[in-house]
Backbone as numpy.savetxt, mean C-alpha at the origin, in Angstrom:
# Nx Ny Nz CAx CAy CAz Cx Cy Cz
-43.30 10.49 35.38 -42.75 9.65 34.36 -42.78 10.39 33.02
-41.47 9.92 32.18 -41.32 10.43 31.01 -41.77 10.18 29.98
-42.84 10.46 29.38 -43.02 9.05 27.71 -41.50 9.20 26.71
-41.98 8.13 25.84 -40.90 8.36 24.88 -41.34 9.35 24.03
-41.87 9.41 23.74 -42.14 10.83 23.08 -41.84 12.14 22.95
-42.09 12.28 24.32 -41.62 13.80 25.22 -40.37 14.02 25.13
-39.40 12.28 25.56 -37.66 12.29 25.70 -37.25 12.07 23.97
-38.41 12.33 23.18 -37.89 12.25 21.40 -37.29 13.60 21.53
-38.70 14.43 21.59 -38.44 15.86 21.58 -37.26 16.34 22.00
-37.01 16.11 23.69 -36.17 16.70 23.96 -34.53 16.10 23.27
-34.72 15.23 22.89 -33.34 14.46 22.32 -32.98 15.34 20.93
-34.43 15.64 20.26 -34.28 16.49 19.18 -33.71 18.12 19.35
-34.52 18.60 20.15 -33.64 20.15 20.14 -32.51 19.99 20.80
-32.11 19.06 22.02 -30.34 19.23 22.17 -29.36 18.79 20.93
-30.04 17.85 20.29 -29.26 17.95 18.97 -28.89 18.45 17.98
-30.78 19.52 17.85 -30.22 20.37 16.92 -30.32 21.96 17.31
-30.72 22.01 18.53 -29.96 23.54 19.11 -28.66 23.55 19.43
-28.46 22.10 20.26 -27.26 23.21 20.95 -25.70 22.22 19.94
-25.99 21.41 19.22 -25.14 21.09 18.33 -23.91 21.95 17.89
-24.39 23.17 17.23 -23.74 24.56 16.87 -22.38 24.74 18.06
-23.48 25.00 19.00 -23.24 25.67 20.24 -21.09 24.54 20.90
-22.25 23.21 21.12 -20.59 22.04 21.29 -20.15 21.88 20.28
-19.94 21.82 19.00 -19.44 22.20 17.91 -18.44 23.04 17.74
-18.37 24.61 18.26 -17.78 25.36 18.58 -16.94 25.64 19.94
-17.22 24.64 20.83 -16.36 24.60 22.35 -15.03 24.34 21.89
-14.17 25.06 22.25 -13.05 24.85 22.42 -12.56 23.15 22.99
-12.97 22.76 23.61 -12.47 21.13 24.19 -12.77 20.37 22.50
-14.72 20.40 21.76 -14.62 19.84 20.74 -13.53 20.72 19.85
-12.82 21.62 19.59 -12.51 22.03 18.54 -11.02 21.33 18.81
-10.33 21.59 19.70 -8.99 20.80 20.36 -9.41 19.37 19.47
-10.26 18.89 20.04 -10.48 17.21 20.24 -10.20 16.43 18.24
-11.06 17.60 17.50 -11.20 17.33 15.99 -9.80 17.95 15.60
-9.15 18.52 16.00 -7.77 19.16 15.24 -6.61 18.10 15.63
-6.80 17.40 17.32 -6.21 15.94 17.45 -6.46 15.23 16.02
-7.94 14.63 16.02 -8.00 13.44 15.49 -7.75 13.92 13.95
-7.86 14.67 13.52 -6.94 15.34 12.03 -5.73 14.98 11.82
-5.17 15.51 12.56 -3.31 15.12 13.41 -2.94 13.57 13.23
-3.73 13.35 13.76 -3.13 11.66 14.03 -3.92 10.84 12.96
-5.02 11.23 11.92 -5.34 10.84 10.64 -4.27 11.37 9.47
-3.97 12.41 9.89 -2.82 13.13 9.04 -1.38 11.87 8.75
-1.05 12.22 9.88 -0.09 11.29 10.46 0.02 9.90 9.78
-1.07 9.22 9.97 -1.43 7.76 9.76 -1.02 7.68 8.27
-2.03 8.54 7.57 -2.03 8.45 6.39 -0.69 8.96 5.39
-0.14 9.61 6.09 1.57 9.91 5.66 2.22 8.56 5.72
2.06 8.14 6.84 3.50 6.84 7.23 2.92 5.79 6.23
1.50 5.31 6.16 1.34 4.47 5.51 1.34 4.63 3.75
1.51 5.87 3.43 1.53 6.31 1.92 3.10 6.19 1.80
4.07 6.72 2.75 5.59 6.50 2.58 5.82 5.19 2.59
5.26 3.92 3.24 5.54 3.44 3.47 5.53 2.23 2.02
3.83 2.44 1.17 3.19 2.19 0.33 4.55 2.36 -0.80
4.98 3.80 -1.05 5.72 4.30 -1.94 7.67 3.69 -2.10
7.56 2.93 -0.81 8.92 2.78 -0.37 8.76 1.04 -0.88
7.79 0.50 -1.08 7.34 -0.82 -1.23 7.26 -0.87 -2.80
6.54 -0.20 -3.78 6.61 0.55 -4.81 8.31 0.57 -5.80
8.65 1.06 -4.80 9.96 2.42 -5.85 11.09 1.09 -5.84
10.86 -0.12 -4.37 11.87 -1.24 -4.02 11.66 -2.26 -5.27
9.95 -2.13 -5.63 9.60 -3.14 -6.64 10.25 -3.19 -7.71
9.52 -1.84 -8.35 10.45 -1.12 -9.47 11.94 -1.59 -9.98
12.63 -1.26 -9.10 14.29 -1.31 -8.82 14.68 -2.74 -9.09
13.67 -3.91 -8.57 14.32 -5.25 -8.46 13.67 -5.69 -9.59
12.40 -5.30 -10.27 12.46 -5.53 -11.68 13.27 -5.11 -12.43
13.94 -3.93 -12.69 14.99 -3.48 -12.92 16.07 -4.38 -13.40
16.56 -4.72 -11.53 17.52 -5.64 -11.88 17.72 -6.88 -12.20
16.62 -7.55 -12.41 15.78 -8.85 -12.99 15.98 -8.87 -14.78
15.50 -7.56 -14.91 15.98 -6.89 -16.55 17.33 -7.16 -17.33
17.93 -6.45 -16.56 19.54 -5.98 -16.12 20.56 -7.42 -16.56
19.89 -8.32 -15.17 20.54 -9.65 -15.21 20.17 -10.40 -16.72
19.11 -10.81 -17.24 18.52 -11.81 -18.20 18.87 -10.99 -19.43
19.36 -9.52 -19.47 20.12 -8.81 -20.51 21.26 -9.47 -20.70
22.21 -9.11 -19.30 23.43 -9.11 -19.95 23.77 -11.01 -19.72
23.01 -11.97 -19.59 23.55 -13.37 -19.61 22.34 -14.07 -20.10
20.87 -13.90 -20.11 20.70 -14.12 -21.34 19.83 -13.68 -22.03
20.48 -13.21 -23.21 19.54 -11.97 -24.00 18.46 -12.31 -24.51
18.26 -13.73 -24.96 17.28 -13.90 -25.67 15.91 -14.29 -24.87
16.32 -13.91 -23.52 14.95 -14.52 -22.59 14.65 -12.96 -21.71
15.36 -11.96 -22.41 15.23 -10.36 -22.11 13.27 -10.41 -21.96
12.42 -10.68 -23.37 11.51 -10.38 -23.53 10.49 -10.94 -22.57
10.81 -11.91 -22.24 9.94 -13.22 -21.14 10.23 -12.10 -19.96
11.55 -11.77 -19.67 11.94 -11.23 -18.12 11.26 -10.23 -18.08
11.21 -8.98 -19.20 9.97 -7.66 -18.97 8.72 -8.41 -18.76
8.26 -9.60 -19.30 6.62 -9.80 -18.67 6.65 -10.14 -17.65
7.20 -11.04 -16.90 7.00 -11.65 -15.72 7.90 -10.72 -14.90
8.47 -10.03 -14.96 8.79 -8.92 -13.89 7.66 -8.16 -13.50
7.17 -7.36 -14.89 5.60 -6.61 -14.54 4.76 -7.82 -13.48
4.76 -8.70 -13.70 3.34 -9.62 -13.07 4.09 -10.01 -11.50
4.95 -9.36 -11.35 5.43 -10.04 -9.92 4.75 -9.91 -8.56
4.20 -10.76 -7.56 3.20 -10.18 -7.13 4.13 -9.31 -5.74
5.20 -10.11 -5.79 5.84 -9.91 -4.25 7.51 -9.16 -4.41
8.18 -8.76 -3.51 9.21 -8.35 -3.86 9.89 -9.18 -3.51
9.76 -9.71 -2.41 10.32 -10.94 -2.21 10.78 -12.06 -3.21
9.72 -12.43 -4.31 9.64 -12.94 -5.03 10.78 -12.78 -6.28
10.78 -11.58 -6.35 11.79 -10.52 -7.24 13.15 -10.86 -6.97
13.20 -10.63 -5.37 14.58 -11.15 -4.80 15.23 -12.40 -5.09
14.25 -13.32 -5.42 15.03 -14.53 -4.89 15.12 -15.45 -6.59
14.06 -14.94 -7.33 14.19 -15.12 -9.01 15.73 -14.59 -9.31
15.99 -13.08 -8.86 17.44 -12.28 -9.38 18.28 -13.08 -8.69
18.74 -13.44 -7.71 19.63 -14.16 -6.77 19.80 -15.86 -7.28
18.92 -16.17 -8.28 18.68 -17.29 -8.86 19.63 -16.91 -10.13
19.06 -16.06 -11.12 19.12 -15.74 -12.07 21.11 -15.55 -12.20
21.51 -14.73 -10.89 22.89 -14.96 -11.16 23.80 -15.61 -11.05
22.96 -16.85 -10.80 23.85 -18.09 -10.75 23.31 -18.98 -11.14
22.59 -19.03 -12.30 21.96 -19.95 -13.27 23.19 -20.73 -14.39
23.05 -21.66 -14.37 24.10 -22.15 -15.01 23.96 -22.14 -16.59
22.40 -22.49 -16.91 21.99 -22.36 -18.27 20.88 -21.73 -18.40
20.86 -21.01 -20.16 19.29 -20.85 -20.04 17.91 -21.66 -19.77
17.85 -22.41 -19.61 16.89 -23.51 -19.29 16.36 -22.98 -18.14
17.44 -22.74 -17.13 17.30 -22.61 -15.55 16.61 -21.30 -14.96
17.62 -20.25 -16.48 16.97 -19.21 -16.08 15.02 -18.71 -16.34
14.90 -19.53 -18.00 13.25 -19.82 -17.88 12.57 -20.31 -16.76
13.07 -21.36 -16.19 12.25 -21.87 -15.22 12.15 -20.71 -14.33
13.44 -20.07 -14.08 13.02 -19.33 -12.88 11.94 -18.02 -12.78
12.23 -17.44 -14.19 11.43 -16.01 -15.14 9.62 -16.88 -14.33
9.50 -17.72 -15.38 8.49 -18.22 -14.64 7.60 -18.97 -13.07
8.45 -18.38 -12.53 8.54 -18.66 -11.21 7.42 -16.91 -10.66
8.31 -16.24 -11.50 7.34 -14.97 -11.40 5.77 -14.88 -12.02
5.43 -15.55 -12.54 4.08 -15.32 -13.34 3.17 -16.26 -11.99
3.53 -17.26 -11.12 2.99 -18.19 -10.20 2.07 -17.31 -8.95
């Protein structure tokens, strides 16, 4: 019989002798240049993906801008704040799609503020 003790020891030098040793095997070295690869990977699609979510935001504040410029100017300044605070793009979408077929300014405040919610 083994004590625990004895199986400490030995748990200790395979860990830290031969560590080096599988460290350097070709199967572990394959195995860590995979999981690099496919962390690589991951972290690309989800940063493009991040940036593509981003650059769409941007654009529909933009045209949120754009719209409350050219129909109505005097609610320009309201539309730069509550564009910045938009939480969703979605949100963006459906304020602008509002916005160009607002009949009065009244309608279009309500909607500006629809973004700050």
């Amino acid at each position: 019989m083994v004590t625990a003790e004895e199986k400490g020891k030995v748990r200790y030098v395979m860990m830290n002798e031969y560590r080096t040793w599988l460290d350097e095997s070709y199967f572990v070295q394959q195995r860590m240049a995979e999981g690099r690869a496919e962390g690589e990977a991951k972290g690309r699609a989800e940063g493009e993906a991040k940036g593509r979510e981003e650059g769409l935001a941007e654009g529909l504040q933009e045209a949120v801008m754009t719209a409350v410029e050219l129909r109505f100017p005097t609610l320009l300044d309201l539309a730069q704040e509550r564009a910045r605070k938009a939480k969703t793009t979605e949100a963006l979408r459906l304020v602008l799609t509002g916005l160009k077929t607002a009949p009065n300014e009244e309608v279009a405040y309500h909607l500006l503020n629809l973004l700050a919610a």
